[in-house]
C-alpha positions as CSV (number, residue, x, y, z in Angstrom):
1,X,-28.2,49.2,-32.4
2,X,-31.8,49.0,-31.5
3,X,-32.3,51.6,-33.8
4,X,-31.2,49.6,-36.8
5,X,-33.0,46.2,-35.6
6,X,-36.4,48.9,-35.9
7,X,-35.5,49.9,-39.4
8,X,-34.6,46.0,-40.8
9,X,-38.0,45.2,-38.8
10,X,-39.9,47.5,-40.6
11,X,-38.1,47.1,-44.0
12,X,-39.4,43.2,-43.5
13,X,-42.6,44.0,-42.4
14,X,-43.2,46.1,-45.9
15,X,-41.4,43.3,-48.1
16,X,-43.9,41.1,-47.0
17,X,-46.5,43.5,-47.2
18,X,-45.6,44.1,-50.5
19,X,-45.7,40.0,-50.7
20,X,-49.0,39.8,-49.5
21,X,-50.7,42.0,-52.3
22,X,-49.0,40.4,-55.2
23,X,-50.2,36.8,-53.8
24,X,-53.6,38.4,-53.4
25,X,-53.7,39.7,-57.3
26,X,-51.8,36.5,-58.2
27,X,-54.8,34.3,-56.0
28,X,-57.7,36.9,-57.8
29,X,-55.9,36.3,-61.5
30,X,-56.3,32.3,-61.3
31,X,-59.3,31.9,-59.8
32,X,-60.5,33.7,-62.8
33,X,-58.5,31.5,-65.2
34,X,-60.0,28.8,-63.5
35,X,-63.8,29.6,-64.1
36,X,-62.9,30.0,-67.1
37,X,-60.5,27.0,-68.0
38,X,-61.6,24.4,-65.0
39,X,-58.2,22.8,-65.3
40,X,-56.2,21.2,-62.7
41,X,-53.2,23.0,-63.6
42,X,-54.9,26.4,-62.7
43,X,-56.8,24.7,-59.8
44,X,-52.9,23.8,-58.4
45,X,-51.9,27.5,-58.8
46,X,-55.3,28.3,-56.8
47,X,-53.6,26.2,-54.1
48,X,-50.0,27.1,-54.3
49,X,-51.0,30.6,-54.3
50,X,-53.7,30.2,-51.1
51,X,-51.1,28.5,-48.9
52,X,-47.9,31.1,-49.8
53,X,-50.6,33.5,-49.1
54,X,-51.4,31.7,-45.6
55,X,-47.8,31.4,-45.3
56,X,-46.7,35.0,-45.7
57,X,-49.7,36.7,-43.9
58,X,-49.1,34.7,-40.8
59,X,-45.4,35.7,-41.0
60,X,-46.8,39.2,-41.5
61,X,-48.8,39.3,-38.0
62,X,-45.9,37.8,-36.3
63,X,-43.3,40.5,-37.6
64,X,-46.7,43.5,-36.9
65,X,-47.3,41.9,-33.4
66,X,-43.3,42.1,-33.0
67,X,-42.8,45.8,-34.2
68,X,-45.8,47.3,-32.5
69,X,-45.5,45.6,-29.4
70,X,-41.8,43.7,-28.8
71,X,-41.0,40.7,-28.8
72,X,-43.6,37.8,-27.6
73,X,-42.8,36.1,-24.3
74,X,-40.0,33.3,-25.5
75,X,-39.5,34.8,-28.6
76,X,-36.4,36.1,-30.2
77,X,-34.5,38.4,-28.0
78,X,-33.4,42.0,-29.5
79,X,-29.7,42.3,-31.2
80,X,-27.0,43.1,-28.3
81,X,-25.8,46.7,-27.9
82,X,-23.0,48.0,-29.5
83,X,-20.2,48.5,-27.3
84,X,-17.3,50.8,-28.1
85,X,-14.6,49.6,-30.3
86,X,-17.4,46.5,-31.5
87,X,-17.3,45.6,-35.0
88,X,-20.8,46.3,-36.9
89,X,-21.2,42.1,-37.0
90,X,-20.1,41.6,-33.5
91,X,-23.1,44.1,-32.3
92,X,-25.7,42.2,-34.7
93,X,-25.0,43.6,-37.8
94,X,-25.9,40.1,-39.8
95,X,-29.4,41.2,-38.7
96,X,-29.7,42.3,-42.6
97,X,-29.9,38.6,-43.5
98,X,-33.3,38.5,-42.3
99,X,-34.4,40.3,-45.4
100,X,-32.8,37.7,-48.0
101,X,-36.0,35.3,-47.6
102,X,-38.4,38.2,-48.0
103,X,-36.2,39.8,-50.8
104,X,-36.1,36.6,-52.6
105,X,-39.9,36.3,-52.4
106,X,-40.2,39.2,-53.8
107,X,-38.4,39.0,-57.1
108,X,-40.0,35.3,-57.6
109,X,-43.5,36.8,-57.0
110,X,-42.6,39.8,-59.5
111,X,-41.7,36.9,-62.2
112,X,-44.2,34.8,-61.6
113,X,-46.5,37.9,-61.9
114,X,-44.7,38.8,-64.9
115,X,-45.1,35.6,-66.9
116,X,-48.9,35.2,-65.7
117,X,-50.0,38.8,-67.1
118,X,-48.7,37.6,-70.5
């Protein structure tokens, strides 16, 4: 089991990777709009971008600090063992659902991306 909480962990850790370099591009793309514009619209993407960048490279460190060196003191405790005869949810299997938010990100950032290229 601990080998599958390892492989979500670092499935997370490159979703948000991948999260973190399309904010970056995303942050680099309207702060050139903006010198070139100086609208508030652009000026508000500047900001929404800067804080989900904030947002998603903290949760980045947390999940790198977590995978490289275990869980912090008070912090989430590893899924149980799977026992013999243990379903795949009763051993921790739900641990998948961590990736929805991440997913999710994802595709929104790929859109967003998407529309703001054209």
């Amino acid at each position: 089991m601990a080998n599958l909480f390892d492989t979500v962990t670092s499935i997370d850790l490159v979703l948000s990777v991948a999260n973190l370099a399309i904010l970056v591009y995303l942050l680099a793309i309207y702060v050139r709009l903006y010198r070139q514009m100086r609208q508030k619209f652009t000026l508000a993407f500047i900001i929404f971008a800067g804080l989900l960048l904030f947002q998603t490279a903290a949760g980045t460190a947390f999940l790198a600090g977590h995978f490289l060196h275990g869980a912090p003191p008070g912090g989430p405790m590893p899924p149980p063992p799977m026992e013999p005869g243990s379903s795949f949810v009763d051993a921790g299997g739900l641990v998948f659902l961590r990736l929805i938010p991440q997913a999710l990100e994802l595709v929104a950032l790929l859109i967003l991306l998407w529309i703001t290229r054209e």
